[in-house]
N, C-alpha and C positions, 0 to 999 in steps of 0.2 A: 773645690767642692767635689767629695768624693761620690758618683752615680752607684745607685745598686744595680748590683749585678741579674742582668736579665739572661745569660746562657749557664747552662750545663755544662759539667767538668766535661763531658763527651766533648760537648758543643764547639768550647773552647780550646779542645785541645786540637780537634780537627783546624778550626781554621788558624791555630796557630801553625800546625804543621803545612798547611796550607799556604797562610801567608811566604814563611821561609821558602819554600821551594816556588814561589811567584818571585821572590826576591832574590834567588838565588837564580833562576832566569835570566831575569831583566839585568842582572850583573854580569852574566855574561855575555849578554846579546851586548850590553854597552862596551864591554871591553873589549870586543870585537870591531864593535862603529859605533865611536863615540857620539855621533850623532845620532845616532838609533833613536826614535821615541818611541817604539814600543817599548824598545829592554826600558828606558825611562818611566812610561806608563805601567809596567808589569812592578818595577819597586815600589812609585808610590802605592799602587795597589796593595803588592804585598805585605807593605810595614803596614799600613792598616789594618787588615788582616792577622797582622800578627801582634797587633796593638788588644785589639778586641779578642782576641785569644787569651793574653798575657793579663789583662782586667775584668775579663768576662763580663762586657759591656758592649751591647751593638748600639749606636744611635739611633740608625734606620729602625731596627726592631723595637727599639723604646717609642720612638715617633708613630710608627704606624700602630702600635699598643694603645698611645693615648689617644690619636684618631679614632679608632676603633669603640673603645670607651666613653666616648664623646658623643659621637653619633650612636650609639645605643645609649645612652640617657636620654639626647636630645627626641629622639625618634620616639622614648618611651613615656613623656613629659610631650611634648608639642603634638604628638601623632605625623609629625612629619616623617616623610622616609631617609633613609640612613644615609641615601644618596648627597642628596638636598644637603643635610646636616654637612654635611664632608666637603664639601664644596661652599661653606657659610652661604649658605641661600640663595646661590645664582642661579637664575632663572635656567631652565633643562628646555632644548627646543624641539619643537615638535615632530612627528615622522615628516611632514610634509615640507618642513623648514631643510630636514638632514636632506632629504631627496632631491629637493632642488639646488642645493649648495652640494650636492655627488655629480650632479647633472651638467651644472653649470662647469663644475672641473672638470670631466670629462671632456666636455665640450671645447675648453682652452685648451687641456694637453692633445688634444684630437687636431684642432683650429677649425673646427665645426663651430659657425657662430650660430645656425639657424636651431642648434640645439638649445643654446639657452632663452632663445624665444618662445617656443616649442614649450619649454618648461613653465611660463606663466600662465600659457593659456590650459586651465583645469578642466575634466570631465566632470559631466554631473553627480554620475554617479557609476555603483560597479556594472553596471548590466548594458552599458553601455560600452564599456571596455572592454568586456567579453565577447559582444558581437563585432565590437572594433580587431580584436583579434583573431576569431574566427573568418572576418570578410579576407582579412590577409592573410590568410591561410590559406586560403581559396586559391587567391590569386596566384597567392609563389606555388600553388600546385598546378595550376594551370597555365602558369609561364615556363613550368617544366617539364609539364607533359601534355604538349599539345593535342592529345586526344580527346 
């Protein structure tokens, strides 16, 4: 089944010349060391490249077209947002969920465990963390300048 054509003669002439000279690359890095996976990874890349050149057809650009398309209907029809729709409806978690899952991994690649304890026990509220940081401020000023 033949795809319509989603790039411009520019489009496709660029990444056809493109392609060839990735594949024209990776042919000589192999023939140099046959074992080479980049010259290896540089061909397949570039026959693709020159694939989508030659039919003026990207996948990836079709796909992310109809995603796009998708999610602005659904956004426009449900009032949900575009995110949401793109993701078929998996729940998005909260600042306070991403913060302590930052924290907690900090914590492991550091081997600080008292940090992810640290991270369950919550402040009340902002005014409380403000003077919580002011007091330490004090402090490291006055453990540096014993005056």
């Amino acid at each position: 089944m033949m795809q319509q054509a989603n790039l411009s003669e520019k489009n496709a002439f660029c990444r056809f010349a493109m392609g060839t000279s990735m594949t024209a690359y990776g042919i000589a890095k192999v023939s140099r060391n046959p074992d080479c996976t980049k010259g290896r990874l540089m061909i397949a890349l570039g026959a693709m490249k020159m694939a989508e050149g030659i039919f003026k057809y990207c996948p990836t650009k079709a796909l992310m077209s109809s995603c796009m398309e998708n999610s602005m209907s659904n956004s426009n029809s449900t009032g949900n947002s575009s995110m949401q729709s793109m993701f078929s409806g998996q729940n998005s978690m909260s600042s306070e969920q991403i913060d302590k899952l930052m924290k907690d991994f900090a914590s492991v690649i550091t081997g600080n465990t008292s940090a992810s304890t640290a991270t369950t026990a919550k402040q009340p509220d902002a005014s409380t963390s403000t003077q919580n940081s002011s007091v330490n401020k004090n402090s490291t000023n006055k453990a540096q300048n014993p005056s």
